[in-house]
TORTOR-914471 format. One record per residue (C-alpha): x, y, z; residue in one letter. Coordinates in Angstrom, 3 decimals, padded with zeros to 6 digits. Example, Ala and Ser with C-alpha at 12.3 -4.5 7.8 and 13.67 -1.06 7.14 Angstrom:
% TORTOR-914471
         X         Y         Z  res
   012.300  -004.500   007.800    a
   013.670  -001.060   007.140    s
//
This chain:
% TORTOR-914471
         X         Y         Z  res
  -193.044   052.994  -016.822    x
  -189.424   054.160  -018.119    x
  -187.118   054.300  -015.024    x
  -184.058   056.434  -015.157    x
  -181.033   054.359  -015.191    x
  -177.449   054.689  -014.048    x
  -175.629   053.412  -017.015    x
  -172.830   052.201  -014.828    x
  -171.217   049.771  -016.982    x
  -171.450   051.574  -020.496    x
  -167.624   052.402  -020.522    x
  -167.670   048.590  -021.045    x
  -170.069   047.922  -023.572    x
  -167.458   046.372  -026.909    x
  -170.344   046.944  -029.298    x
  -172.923   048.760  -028.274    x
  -173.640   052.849  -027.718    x
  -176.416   055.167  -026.914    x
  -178.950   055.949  -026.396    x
  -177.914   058.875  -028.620    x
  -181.120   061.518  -029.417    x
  -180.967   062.754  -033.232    x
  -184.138   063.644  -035.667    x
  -183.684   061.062  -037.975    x
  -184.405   057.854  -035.405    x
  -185.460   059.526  -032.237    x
  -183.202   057.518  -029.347    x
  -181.271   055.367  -030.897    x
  -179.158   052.453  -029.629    x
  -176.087   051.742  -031.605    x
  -174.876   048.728  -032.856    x
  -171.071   048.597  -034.146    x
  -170.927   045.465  -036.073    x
  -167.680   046.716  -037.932    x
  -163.946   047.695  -037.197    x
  -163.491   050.889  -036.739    x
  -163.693   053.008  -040.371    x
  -163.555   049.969  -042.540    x
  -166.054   051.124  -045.645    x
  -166.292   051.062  -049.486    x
  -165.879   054.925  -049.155    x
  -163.357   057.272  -047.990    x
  -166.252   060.345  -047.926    x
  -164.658   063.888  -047.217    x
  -167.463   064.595  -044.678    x
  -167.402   061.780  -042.543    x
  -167.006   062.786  -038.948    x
  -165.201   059.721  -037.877    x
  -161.812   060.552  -040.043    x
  -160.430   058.953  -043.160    x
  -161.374   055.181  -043.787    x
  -158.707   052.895  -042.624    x
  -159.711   049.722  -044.323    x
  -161.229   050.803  -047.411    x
  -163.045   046.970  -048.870    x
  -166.234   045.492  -050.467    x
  -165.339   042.169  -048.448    x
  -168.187   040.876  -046.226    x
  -167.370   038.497  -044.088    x
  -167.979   037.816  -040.338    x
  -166.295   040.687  -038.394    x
  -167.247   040.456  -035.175    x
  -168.931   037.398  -033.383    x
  -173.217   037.436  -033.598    x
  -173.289   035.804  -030.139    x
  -170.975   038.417  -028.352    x
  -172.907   041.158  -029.474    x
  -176.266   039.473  -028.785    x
  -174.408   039.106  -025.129    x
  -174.116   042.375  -024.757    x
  -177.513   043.766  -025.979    x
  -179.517   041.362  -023.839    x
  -177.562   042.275  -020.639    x
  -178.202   046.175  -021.650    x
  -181.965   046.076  -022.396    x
  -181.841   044.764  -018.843    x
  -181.736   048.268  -017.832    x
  -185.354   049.758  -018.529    x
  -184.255   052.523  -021.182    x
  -186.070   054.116  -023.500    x
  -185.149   053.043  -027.173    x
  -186.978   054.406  -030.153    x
  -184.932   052.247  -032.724    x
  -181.981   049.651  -031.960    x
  -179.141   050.552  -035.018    x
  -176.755   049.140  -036.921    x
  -174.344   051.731  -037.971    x
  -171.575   052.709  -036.228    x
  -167.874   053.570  -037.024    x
  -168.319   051.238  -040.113    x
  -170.392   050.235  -043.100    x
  -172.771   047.580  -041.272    x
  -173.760   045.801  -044.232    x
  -170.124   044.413  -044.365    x
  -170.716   042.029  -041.853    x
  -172.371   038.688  -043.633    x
  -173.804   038.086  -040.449    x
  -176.286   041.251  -040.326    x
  -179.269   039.422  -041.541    x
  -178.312   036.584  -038.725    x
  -177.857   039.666  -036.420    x
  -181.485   041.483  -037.321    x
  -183.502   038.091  -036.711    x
  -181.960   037.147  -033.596    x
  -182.688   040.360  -032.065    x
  -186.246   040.292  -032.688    x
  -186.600   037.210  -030.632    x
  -185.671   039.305  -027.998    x
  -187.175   043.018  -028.483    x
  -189.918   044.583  -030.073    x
  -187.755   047.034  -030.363    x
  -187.970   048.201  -034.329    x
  -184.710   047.585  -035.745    x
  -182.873   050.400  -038.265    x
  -179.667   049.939  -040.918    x
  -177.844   052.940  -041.848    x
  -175.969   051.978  -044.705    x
  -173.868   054.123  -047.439    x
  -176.038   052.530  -050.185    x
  -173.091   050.776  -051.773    x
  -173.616   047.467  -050.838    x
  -177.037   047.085  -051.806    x
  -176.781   045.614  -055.375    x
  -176.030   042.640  -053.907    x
  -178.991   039.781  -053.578    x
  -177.797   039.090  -050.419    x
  -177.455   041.806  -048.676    x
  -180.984   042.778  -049.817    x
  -181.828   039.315  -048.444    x
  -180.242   039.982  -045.274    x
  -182.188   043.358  -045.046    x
  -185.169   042.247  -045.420    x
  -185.788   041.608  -041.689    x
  -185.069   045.731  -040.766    x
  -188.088   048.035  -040.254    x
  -186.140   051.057  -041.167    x
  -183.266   050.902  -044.334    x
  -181.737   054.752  -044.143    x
  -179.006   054.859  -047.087    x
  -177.147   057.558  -048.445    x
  -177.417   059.178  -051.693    x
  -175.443   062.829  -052.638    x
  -175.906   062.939  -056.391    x
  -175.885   061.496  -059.833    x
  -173.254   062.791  -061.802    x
  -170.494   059.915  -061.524    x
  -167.421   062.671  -061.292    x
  -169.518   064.238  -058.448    x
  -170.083   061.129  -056.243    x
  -166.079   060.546  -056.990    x
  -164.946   063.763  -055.463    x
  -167.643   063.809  -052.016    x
  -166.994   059.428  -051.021    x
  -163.560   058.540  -052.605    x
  -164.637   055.380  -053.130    x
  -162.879   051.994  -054.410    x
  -162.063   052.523  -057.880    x
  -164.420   050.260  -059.870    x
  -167.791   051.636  -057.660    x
  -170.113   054.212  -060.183    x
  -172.800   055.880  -058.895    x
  -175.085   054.071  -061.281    x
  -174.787   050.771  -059.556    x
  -175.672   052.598  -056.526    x
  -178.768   054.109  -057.522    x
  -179.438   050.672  -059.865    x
  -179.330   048.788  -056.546    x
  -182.405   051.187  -054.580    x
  -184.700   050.538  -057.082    x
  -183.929   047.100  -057.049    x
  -184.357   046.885  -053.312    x
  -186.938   049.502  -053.263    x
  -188.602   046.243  -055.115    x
  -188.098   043.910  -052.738    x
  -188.330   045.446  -049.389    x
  -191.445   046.214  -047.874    x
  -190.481   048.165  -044.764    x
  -189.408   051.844  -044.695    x
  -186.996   053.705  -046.600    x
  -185.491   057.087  -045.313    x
  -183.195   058.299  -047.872    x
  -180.697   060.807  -046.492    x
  -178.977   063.469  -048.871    x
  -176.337   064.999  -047.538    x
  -175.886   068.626  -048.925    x
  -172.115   069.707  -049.774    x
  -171.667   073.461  -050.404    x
  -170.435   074.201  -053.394    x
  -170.310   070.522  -054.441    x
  -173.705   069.426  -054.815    x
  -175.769   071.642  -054.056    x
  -176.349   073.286  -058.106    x
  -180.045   073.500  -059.744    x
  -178.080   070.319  -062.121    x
  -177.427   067.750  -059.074    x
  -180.597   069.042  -057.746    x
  -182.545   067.939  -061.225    x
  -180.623   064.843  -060.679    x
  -181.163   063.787  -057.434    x
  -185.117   064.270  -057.934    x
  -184.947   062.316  -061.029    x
  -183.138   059.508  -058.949    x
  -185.414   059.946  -055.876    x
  -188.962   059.536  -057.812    x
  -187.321   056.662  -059.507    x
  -186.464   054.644  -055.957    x
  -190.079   055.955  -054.143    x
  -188.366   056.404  -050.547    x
  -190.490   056.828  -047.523    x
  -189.048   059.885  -046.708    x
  -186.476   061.953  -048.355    x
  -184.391   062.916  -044.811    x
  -181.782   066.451  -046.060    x
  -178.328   066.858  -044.247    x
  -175.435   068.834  -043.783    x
  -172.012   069.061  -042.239    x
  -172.913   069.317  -038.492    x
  -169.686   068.260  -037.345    x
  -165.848   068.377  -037.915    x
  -165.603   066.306  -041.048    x
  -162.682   064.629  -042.535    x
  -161.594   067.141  -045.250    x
  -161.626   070.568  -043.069    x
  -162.777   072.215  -046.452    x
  -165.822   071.070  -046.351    x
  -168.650   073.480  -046.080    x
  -172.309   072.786  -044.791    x
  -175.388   074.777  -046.287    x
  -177.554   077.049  -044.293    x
  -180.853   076.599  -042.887    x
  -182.458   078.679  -045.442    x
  -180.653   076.734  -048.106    x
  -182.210   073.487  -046.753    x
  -185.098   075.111  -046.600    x
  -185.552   075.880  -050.320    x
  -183.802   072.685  -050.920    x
  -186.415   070.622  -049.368    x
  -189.323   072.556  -051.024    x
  -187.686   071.209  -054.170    x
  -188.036   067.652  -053.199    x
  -191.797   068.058  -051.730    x
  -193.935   066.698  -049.178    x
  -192.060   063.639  -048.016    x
  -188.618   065.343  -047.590    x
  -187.476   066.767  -044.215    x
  -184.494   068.311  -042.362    x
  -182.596   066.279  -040.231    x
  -179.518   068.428  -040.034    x
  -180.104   069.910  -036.202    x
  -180.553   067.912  -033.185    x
  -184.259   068.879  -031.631    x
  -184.050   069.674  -027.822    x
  -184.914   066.577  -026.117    x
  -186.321   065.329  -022.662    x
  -182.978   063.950  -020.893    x
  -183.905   060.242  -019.904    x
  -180.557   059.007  -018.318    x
  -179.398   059.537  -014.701    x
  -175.928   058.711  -015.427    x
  -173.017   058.648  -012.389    x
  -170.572   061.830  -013.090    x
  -168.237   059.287  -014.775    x
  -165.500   060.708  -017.326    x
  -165.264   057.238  -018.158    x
  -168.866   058.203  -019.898    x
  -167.997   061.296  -021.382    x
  -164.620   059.447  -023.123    x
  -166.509   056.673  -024.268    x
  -169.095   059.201  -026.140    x
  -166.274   061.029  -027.921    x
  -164.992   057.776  -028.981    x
  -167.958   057.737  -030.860    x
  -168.005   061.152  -032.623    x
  -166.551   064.426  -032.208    x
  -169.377   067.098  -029.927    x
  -169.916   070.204  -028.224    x
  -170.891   070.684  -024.635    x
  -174.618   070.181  -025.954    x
  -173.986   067.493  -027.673    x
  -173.056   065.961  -024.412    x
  -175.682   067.407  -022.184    x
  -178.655   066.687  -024.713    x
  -177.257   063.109  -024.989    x
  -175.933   061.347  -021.715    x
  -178.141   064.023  -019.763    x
  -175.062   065.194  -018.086    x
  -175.092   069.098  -016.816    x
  -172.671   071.645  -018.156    x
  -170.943   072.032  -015.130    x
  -170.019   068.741  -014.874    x
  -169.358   067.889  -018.634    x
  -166.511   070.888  -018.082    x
  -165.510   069.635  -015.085    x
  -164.475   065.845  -016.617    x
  -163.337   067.300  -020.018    x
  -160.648   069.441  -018.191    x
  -159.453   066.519  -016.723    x
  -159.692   064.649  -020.177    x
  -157.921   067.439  -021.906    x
  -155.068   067.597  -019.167    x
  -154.732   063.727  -019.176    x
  -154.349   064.451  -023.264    x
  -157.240   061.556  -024.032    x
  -159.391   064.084  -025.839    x
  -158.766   067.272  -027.648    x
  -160.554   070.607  -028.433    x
  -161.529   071.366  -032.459    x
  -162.782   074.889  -033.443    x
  -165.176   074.221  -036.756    x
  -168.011   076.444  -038.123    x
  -167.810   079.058  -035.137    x
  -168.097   075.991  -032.608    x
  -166.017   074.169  -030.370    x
  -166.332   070.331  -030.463    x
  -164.104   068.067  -028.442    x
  -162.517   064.600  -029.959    x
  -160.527   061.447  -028.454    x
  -157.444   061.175  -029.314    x
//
C-alpha cells in the first residue's frame, strides 16, 4: 500500500528530484548526474537557460556511490515512482559512469529505469553499451535539414544532424527495450509540410516505440520562441500515425505527497524548472493558498522571480 510521505529532507537531496507528474513517464524520479547546463547543445527552447559548459567530454562528473547514497536513503520513503530518470539540468549520457549507474540501481529497485537524452551522444559504441541496461531510451529529434537543427540546438560546431539520426538506427539495432522519440514542434521553424516529410522519413527509418510530439510549455531560453497549438499537434500527430502521441500538457493527476508547508520545497522545485501555481500544486501536492503564501515570501526575500510567457505567469530561482 502507497503511504503518503512527508518529504522532509528533499531540500537536501544533491542529486535527486521528484516525484514530478508529466505524460511522457507518469511520476518520475529525477536523477541529475550532470553539472548544471553542461550539453553538446545550446537549444533556444530549453527551459533551463543557455548551456554553460557546452562539451562532448564524458567523463565521471559526479561520484556513482554518492548518488546511489542518496537514492537508497529516498526509496526508504514508500513513494510512488512510475520510472526512476536520468535527465536533469544536463545531458546524462555525459557521465561515463551511466551504464555503472543503471546496473547498480537495479540491484536495488524494480523500479524501470528511463534516459532522456538529446540524441547526440548516441553514435558512440559506448554509450549505446552503457544504455543497454535502461527500459525506456526517450531522445530528441526536431528535424532533418542540417541548417534547421543548427538554428533550434546551437550545437558544437562539427555535430550534423546526420550523425544524429545515423546513430538511432544504429542503436535502434542494438537495443531491445523501448524507444519514445520526442519531437519537439517550433513554430515557424519546423513545423513546414518539408521538415514534416523529413522527420517521417527519419522516424520509419529508426522504428521508435512511440513517436511522443512537444511544444514550448515553458519560458524557454530564446523568448522568441513560439509553441504550436493544440489543433496544430493535433493534425501534426495524424501525420505521424498510430504510435505518435501528445505529450505537450500535463494530465491532472491524483496528488500522492503530504509534504510539510516548507518554502524550502517550493525553492528547491523552481531550482529545477521555471512553473505556474499548477505546476506546483499538481506536483508537490501543495494547495494554492499555501504555494502563494511561500512564493511571496520567496519573491520578497528576491530567491525567485515572476516571468509572464504565453498569457501565463511562471515563477523562476534566481
Amino acid at each position: 500500500m502507497i503511504q503518503k510521505t512527508v518529504l522532509k529532507k528533499s531540500s537536501k537531496n544533491r542529486y535527486i528530484y521528484g516525484p514530478v507528474p508529466s505524460r511522457r513517464l507518469g511520476y518520475s524520479l529525477g536523477i541529475d548526474i550532470i553539472p548544471f547546463k553542461t550539453c553538446p547543445f545550446n537549444c533556444i527552447y530549453c527551459q533551463l537557460g543557455k548551456t554553460t559548459l557546452q562539451t562532448e567530454s564524458r567523463k565521471r562528473y559526479i561520484p556513482a556511490n554518492e548518488i546511489i547514497t542518496e537514492l537508497k536513503n529516498f526509496l526508504k520513503n514508500n513513494v510512488h515512482i512510475d520510472h526512476i530518470t536520468f535527465s536533469g539540468s544536463g545531458e546524462p549520457t555525459l557521465n561515463s559512469e551511466i551504464g555503472n549507474l543503471i546496473k547498480k540501481i537495479k540491484k536495488i529497485t524494480n523500479i524501470p529505469i528511463a534516459v532522456i537524452t538529446d540524441s547526440y551522444l548516441l553514435h558512440k559504441p559506448a554509450v549505446q553499451k552503457a544504455l543497454l541496461s535502461a527500459d525506456v531510451v526517450l531522445p530528441t529529434l526536431t528535424t532533418t535539414k542540417n541548417k534547421t537543427f543548427k538554428l533550434i540546438h546551437r550545437p558544437l560546431p562539427h555535430i550534423t544532424i546526420r550523425r544524429i539520426i545515423d546513430g538511432l538506427a544504429k542503436f535502434r539495432k542494438v537495443y531491445k527495450g523501448k524507444i519514445w522519440l520526442e519531437v519537439m514542434m517550433l513554430k515557424g521553424i519546423n513545423d513546414t509540410e518539408e521538415e514534416l516529410k523529413g522527420l517521417k522519413t527519419a522516424i520509419d527509418r529508426i522504428k521508435p516505440d512511440r513517436i511522443q510530439l512537444n511544444t514550448v510549455v515553458r519560458p524557454p531560453s530564446e523568448y522568441s520562441v513560439q509553441p504550436l497549438g493544440l489543433q496544430e499537434l493535433k493534425r501534426i500527430k495524424k501525420f505521424f500515425g498510430k504510435n505518435c502521441e501528445i505529450i505537450a500538457e500535463f494530465r491532472k493527476q491524483k496528488n500522492i505527497l503530504n509534504l510539510n508547508r516548507n518554502g524550502q520545497i517550493i525553492l528547491q522545485y523552481l531550482k529545477r524548472r521555471p512553473a505556474t501555481i499548477m505546476d506546483m500544486n499538481k506536483s508537490l501536492g501543495i494547495g494554492n493558498k499555501t504555494i502563494l503564501k511561500y512564493l511571496s515570501q520567496l519573491l520578497k526575500s528576491k530567491k525567485i522571480k515572476r516571468i509572464n510567457y504565453q498569457g501565463k505567469v511562471f515563477y523562476e530561482a534566481i
